[in-house]
N, C-alpha and C positions, 0 to 999 in steps of 0.2 A: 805150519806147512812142512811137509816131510820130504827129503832128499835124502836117505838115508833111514831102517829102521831103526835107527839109533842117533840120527843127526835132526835136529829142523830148525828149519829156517825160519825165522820171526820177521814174519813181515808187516807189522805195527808195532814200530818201535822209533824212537829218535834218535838211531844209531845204526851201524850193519849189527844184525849180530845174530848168533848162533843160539842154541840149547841141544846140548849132547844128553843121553837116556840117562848117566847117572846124575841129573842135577845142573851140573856144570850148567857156566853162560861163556860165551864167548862175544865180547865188546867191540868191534874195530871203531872206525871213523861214523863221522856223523851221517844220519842218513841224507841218502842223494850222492855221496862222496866216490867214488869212483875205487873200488878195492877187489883184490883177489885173493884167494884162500885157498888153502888144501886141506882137507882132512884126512889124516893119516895116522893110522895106527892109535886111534880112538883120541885123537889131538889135533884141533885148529895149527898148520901152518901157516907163514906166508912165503911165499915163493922165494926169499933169499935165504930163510933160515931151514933148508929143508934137513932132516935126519940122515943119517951116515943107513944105506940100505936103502932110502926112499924106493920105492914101486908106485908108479902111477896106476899100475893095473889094479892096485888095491886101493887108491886115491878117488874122492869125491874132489873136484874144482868147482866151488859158487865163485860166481862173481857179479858185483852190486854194482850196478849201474844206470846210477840215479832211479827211478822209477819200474826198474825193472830188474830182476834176481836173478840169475841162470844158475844153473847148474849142473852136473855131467857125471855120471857112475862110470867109471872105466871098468869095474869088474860086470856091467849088465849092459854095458855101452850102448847107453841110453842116457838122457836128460830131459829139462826141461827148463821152464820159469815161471816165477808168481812176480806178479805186478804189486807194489808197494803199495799199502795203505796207510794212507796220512795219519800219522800218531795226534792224539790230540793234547 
């Protein structure tokens, strides 16, 4: 699922977790687990460790909450959410 043309969000997985367009994964907590993220400047934050410069106006915020994903473009100021599917 895409939040970003460069971000998506994986929503069958046993984990929260990301895929950025080069490759990358990004792991948090187990899914269901309650977590939030920034992506910023082609990198998974979490909201205590943010970069020296941070711009929210250039920020994507997902956040997993339990059975359900959200997510937020500041630069299109627009969002949405996908509902989790049960990894098996």
């Amino acid at each position: 699922m895409i939040a970003q043309d460069h971000l998506y969000i994986v929503v069958k997985s046993t984990k929260n977790e990301l895929r950025l367009k080069d490759g990358n994964t990004w792991t948090g907590k187990r899914a269901g687990a309650r977590e939030v993220v920034l992506f910023f400047e082609d990198r998974v934050w979490s909201p205590e460790d943010l970069p020296t410069g941070f711009d929210l106006n250039k920020s994507v915020v997902i956040s997993f909450e339990g059975d359900i994903i959200r997510f937020f473009r500041f630069d299109k100021m627009s969002g949405g959410y996908y509902m989790r599917i049960p990894a098996e």
